[in-house]
Structure formats: structure tokens, C-alpha cells
KELO-473362 format. One line per field, with one value per residue: residue number from 1; x, y, z of N, C-alpha, C, CB in turn; residue in one letter. Coordinates in steps of 0.02 Angstrom, whole numbers, plus 50000, padded with zeros to 5 digits. Glycine has a CB too. Layout:
n: NUM|...;
n.x: X|...;
n.y: Y|...;
n.z: Z|...;
ca.x: X|...;
ca.y: Y|...;
ca.z: Z|...;
c.x: X|...;
c.y: Y|...;
c.z: Z|...;
cb.x: X|...;
cb.y: Y|...;
cb.z: Z|...;
res: A|...;
This chain:
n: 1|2|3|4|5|6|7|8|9|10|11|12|13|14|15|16|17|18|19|20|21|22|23|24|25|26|27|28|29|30|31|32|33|34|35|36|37|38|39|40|41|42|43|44|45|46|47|48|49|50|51|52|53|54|55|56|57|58|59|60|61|62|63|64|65|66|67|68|69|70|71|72|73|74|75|76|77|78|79|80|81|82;
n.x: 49471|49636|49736|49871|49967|50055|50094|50060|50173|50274|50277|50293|50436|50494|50467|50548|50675|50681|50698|50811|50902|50898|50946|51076|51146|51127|51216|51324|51348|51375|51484|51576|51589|51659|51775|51837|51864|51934|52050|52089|52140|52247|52308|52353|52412|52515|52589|52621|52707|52828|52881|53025|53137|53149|53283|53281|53326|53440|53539|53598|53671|53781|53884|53958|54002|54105|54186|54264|54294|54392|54494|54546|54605|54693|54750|54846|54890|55005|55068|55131|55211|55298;
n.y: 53528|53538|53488|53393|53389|53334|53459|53555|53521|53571|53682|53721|53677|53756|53884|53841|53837|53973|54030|53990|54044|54158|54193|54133|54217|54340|54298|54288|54394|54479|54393|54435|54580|54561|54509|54586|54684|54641|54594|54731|54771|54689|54747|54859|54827|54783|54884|54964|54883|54879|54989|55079|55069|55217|55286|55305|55409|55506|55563|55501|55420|55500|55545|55418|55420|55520|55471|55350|55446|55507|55440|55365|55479|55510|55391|55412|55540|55460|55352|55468|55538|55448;
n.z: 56684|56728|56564|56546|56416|56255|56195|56314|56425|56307|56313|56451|56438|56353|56409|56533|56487|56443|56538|56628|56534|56537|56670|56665|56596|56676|56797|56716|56679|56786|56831|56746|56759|56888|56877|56784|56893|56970|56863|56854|56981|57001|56896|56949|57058|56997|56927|57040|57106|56994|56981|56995|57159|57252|57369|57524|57615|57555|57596|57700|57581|57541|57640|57645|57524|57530|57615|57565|57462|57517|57591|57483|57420|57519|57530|57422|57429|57489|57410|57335|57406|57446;
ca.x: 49523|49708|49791|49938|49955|50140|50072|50098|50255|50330|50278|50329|50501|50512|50495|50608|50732|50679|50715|50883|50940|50892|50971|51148|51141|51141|51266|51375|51360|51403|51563|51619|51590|51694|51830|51871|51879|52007|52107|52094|52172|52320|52346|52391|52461|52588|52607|52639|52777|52851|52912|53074|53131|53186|53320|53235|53383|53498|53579|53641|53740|53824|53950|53988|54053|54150|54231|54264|54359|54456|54535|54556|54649|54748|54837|54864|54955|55058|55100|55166|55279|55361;
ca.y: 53557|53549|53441|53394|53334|53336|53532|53593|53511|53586|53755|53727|53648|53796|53941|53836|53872|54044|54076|53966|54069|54224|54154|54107|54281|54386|54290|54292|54473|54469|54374|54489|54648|54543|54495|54645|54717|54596|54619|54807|54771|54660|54801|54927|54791|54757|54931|54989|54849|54873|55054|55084|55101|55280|55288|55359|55462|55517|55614|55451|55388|55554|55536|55357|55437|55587|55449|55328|55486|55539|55369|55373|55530|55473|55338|55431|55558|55423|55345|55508|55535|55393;
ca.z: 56725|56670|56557|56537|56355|56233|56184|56396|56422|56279|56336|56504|56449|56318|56481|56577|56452|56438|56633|56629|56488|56572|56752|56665|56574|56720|56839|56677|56665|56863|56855|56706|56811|56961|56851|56767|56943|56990|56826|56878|57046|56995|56861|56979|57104|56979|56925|57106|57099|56972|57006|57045|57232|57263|57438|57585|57629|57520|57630|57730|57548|57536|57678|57624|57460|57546|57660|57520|57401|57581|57603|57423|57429|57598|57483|57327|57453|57528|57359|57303|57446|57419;
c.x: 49586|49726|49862|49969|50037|50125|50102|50147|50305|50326|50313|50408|50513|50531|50536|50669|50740|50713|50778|50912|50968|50953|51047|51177|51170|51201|51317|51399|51415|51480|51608|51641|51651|51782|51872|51879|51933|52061|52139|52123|52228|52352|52377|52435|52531|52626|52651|52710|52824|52882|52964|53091|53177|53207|53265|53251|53428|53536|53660|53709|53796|53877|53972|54026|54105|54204|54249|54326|54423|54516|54545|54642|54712|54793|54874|54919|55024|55086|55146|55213|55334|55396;
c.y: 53567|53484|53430|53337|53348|53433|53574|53557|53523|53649|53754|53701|53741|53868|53917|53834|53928|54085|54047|54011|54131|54241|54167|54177|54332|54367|54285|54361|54499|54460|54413|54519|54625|54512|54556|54689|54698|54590|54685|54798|54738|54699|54836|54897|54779|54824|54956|54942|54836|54930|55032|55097|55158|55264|55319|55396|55448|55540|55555|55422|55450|55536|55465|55380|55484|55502|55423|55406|55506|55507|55350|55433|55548|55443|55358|55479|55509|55396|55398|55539|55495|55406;
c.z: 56683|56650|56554|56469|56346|56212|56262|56408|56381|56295|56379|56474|56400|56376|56518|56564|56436|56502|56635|56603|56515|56654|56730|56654|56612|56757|56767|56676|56747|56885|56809|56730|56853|56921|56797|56822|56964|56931|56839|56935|57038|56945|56897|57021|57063|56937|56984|57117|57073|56961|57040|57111|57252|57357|57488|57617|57598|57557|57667|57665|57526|57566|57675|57589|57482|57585|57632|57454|57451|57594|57537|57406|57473|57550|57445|57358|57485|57483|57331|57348|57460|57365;
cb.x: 49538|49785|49783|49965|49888|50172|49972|50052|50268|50341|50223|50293|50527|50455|50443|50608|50744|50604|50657|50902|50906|50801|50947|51169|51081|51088|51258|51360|51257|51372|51584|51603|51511|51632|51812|51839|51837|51988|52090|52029|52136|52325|52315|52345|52427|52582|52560|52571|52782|52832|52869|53097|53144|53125|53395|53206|53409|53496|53513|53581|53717|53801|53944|53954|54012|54101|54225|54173|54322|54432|54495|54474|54615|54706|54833|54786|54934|55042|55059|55127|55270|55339;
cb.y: 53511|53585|53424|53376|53354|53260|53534|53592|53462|53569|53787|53683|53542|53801|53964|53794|53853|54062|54048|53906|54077|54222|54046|54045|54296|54397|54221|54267|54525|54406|54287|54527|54662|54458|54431|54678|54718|54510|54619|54850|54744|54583|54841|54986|54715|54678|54958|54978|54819|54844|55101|55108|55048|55361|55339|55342|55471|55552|55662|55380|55339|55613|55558|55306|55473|55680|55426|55307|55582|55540|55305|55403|55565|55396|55279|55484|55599|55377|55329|55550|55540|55327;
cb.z: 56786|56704|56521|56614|56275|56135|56172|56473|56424|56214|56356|56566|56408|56260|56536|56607|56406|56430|56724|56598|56430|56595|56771|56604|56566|56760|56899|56617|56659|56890|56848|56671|56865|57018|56820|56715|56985|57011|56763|56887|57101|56975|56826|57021|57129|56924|56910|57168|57102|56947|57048|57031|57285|57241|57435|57630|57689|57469|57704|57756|57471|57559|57755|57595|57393|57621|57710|57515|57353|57658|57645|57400|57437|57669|57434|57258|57500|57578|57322|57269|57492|57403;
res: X|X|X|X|X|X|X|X|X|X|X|X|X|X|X|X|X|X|X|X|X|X|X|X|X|X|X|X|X|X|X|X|X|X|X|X|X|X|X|X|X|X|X|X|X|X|X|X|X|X|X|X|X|X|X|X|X|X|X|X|X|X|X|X|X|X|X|X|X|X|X|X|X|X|X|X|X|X|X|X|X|X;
């Protein structure tokens, strides 16, 4: 029938390092793939945040500045009538 001498247990230990090897191999390859996906996503996350923030109406800091040179221009006449 079968034995099982020091000859089949080194075979068998030798394939069960063949299939481990094989095993670690792939889920290594796996978490690569999954981690250069996630470097790729905090790239752009910190791209996207790190852009300046353009106003969302300009229009609104316009008449700040007109009102701001008016009252400006108010004093400068009142100084010079004195």
C-alpha cells in the first residue's frame, strides 16, 4: 500500500512549501494592487485640497471696495475743507 517513510514526508513537506509560497505570492501581489489604489486616492485627495479656494462671487467683494474708497474719499473731502 502506502508508506510513509523520511523520502514521502520530505516530498510532501517540499509541496507544502511549494503551495505556501505560491499562496503568500498572490495575496502579496493583491495587497500591492490595493495599496497603490489607496496611495492613488490620497494623491488626488490631497491634490484636490491643496488647491487654492477661488470666491464664489466676486461680484459681492466689489461693492465692499467701492464703499470702503467712498468713505475714504468723504474724509479726505472734509480734511481739505478745513
Amino acid at each position: 500500500m502506502f508508506t510513509f517513510d523520511r523520502d514521502t514526508a520530505t516530498i510532501v513537506a517540499v509541496l507544502m512549501c511549494i503551495v505556501a509560497t505560491v499562496y503568500m505570492y498572490r495575496e502579496l501581489n493583491k495587497t500591492k494592487t490595493e495599496m497603490e489604489g489607496v496611495k492613488g486616492f490620497y494623491g488626488n485627495l490631497m491634490a484636490h485640497l491643496s488647491r487654492p479656494r477661488v470666491p464664489k462671487n466676486l461680484s459681492e467683494d466689489q461693492p465692499q471696495n467701492e464703499e470702503i474708497l467712498e468713505t475714504q474719499d468723504e474724509k479726505s473731502e472734509e480734511e481739505s475743507s478745513e
